[in-house]
N, C-alpha and C positions, 0 to 999 in steps of 0.2 A: 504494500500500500504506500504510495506518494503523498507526503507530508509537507508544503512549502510553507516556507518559515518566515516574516516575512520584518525587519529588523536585528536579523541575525546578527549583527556587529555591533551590535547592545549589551549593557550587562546581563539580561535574560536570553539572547541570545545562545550565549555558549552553554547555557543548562538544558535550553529545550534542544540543542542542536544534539547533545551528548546523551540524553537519555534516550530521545527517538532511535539515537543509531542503536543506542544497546537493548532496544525492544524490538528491533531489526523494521524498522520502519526504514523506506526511501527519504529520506533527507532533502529538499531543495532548499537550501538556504540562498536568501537573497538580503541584498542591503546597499545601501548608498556607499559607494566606491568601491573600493579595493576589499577583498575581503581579509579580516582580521583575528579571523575564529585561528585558535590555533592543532587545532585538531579535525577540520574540512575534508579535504581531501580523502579518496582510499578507505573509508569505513562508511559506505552505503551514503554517502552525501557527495554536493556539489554544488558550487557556489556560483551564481550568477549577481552581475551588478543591476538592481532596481531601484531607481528614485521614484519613491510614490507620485512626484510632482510630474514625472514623465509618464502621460496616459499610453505612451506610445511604447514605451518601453515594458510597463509593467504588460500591456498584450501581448508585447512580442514575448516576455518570458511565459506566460502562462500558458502561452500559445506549442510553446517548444516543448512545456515540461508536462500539461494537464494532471493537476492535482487532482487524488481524490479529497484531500481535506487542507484544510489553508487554517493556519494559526496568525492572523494578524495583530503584531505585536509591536510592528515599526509605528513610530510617532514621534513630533518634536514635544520632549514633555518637561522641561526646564519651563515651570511655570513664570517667569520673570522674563525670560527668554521670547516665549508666547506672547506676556504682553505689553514689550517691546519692541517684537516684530509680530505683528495681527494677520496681516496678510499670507505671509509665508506658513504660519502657525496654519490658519486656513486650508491653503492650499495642498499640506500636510496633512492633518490630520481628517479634517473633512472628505478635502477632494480627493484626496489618496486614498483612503475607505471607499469612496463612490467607486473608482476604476477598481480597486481590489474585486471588491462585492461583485459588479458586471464582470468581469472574465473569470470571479470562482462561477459566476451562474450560467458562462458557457458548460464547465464541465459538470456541475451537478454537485459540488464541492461542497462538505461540511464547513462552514464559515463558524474558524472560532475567532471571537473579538475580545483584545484586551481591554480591558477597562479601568475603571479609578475612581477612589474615593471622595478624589476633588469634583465630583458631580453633584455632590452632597455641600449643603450649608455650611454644615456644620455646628447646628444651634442646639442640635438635641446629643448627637451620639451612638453608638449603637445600631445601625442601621440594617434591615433587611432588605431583601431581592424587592417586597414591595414598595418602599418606600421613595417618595415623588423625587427626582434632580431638583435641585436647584443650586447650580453652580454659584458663586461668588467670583470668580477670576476667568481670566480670556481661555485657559487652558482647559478648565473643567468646562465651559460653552461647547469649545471644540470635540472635547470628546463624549460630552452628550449628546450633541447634534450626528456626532458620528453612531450611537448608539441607536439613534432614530433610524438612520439611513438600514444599519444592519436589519434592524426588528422588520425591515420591508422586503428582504432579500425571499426570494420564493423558495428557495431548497432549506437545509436544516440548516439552523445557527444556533448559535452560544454565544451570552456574552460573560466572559470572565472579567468580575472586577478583584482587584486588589489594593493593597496597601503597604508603603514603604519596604519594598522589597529587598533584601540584604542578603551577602552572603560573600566567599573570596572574590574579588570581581579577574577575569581573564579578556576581557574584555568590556572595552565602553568606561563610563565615568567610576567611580568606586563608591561602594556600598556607604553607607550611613556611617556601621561600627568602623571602617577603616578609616575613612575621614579621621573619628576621633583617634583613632590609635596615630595616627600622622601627627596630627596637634599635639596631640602629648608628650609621643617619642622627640620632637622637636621645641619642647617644654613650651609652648605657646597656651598662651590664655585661649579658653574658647568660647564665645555666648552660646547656650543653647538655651533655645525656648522651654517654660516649663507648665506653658497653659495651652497646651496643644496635644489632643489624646489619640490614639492612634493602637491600630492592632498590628503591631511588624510581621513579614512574612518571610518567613526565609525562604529561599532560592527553589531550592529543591523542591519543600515543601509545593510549592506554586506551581512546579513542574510537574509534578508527580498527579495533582490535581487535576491539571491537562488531561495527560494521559489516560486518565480515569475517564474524562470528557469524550474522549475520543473511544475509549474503551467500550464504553456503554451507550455509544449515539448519543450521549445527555443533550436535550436542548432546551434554549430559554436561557435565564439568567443565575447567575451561580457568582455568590460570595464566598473567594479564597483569601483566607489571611490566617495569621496567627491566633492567639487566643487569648495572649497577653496582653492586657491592656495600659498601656504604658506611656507618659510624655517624652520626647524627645530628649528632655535633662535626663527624665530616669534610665532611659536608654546609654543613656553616652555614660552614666555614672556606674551600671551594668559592666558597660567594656573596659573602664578603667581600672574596677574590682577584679574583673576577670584576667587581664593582662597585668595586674599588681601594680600599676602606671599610678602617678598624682592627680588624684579627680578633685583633690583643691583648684587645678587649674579651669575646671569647668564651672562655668557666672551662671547662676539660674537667671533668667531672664522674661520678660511676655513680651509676645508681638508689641503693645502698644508704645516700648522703649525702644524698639528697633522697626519699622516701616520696612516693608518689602514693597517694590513694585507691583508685586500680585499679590493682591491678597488670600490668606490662607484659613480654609477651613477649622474653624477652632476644635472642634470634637465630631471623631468620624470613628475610627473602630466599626467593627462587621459583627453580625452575629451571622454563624457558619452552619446555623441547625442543619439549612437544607442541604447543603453539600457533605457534612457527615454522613447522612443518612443517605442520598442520593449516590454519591461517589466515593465512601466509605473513606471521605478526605478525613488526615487524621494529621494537622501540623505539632510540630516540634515545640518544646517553651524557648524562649526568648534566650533564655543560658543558654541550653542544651542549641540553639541554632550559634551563639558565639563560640561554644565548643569546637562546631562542624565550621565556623568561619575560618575560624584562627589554628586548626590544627595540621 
């Protein structure tokens, strides 16, 4: 069965790329440039370059390779980044769904779509599969709107959402814990937010999810995350216990003493009922996932 992956050269990339191969899926990884996965080649995969913003491009790959199932995972999702540049943000994460979506529905393709907690407010917390979007920032817009495009796609889809994904990064920008482990080993002061709640996900855990997804046809909408609920200070003061480092250096802080360009969800966290029970999703705690980071 053919798996096209589509963000590959993302930090989620290299986990969905590596566990696909090792359930002996076909692999098409695709992503913007050059590819950077360091394990592509020669284990049931193959990398082709797709810029979502190229409609012309993404048909010629899907054209070449016809997926049975499409994992779309590429997005511009640097929420500051988004709403900075709107346009391009757009033409990413929207239009790039729309061209996805039309050439998986040439081949009949399960459409799984990543998703995100920043679609949520963030005024209550805790949120399930029912509960209404309402984005705050240009980035959660985008990938709501992208959410809409999906739920109209005529074959089977999925959307997976998440939250603060972590884990060793081999690729793409670097996880949460690692950030802190940088700032410390380098004795630098760090602000982290401490009025911002959040269920971290580890890597794997998210991957493994997936596959469950794919395993069982699951469609519809499905909350992956962890189960720890936790703020970003408590997190970071987490990995500095755990790596024996100086979490004196880490400032509790709130959004309201530091402004972001985008604003950010103040409490989002998942409840995972239905995907336990559905996909027999079963994530790691919070330690035990810095264990499997740092080991």
């Amino acid at each position: 069965m053919k798996v096209l992956v589509t963000g590959s050269n993302g930090f989620l990339g290299y986990y969905l790329v590596k566990q696909l191969t090792g359930k002996n899926y076909d692999v098409i990884a695709t992503g913007k440039g050059i590819c950077k996965l360091p394990l592509i080649e020669g284990k049931r995969s193959t990398y082709y370059e797709m810029d979502l913003t190229d409609p012309f491009q993404v048909h010629d790959v899907f054209e070449k390779t016809k997926p049975d199932i499409v994992i779309h995972s590429g997005a511009m999702s640097k929420p500051d980044e988004c709403e900075a540049d709107q346009w391009r943000a757009y033409l990413t994460n929207v239009e790039g769904t729309v061209s996805v979506m039309l050439n998986a529905s040439e081949n009949k393709s399960h459409l799984i779509f990543l998703s995100t907690d920043f679609i949520f407010n963030g005024q209550k917390g805790m949120y399930s599969e029912n509960d209404t979007p309402d984005p705050v920032n240009y980035y959660g817009k985008t990938k709501a709107e992208a959410e809409d495009v999906i739920k109209e796609y005529e074959h089977d889809w999925t959307i997976v959402r998440t939250i603060t994904v972590y884990g060793r990064s081999y690729s793409g920008r670097k996880s949460f814990p690692e950030v802190i482990r940088e700032k410390l080993e380098k004795k630098e002061r760090y602000n982290v937010f401490d009025d911002q709640i959040r269920t971290p996900t580890y890597a794997e855990d998210l991957v493994s999810g997936i596959i469950s997804v794919i395993e069982k046809r699951a469609t519809g909408i499905y909350h992956l995350s962890g189960s720890d609920v936790l703020t970003p200070y408590q997190m970071a003061c987490d990995v500095a216990e755990h790596l024996k480092m100086d979490g004196s250096l880490l400032k509790r802080v709130v959004a309201a003493e530091f402004p972001q360009p985008a604003l950010r969800p103040l409490k989002t966290g998942f409840i995972i009922d239905k995907a336990k029970r559905d996909l027999g999703f079963d994530p790691v705690g919070f330690r035990e996932g810095l264990i499997k980071t740092f080991s």
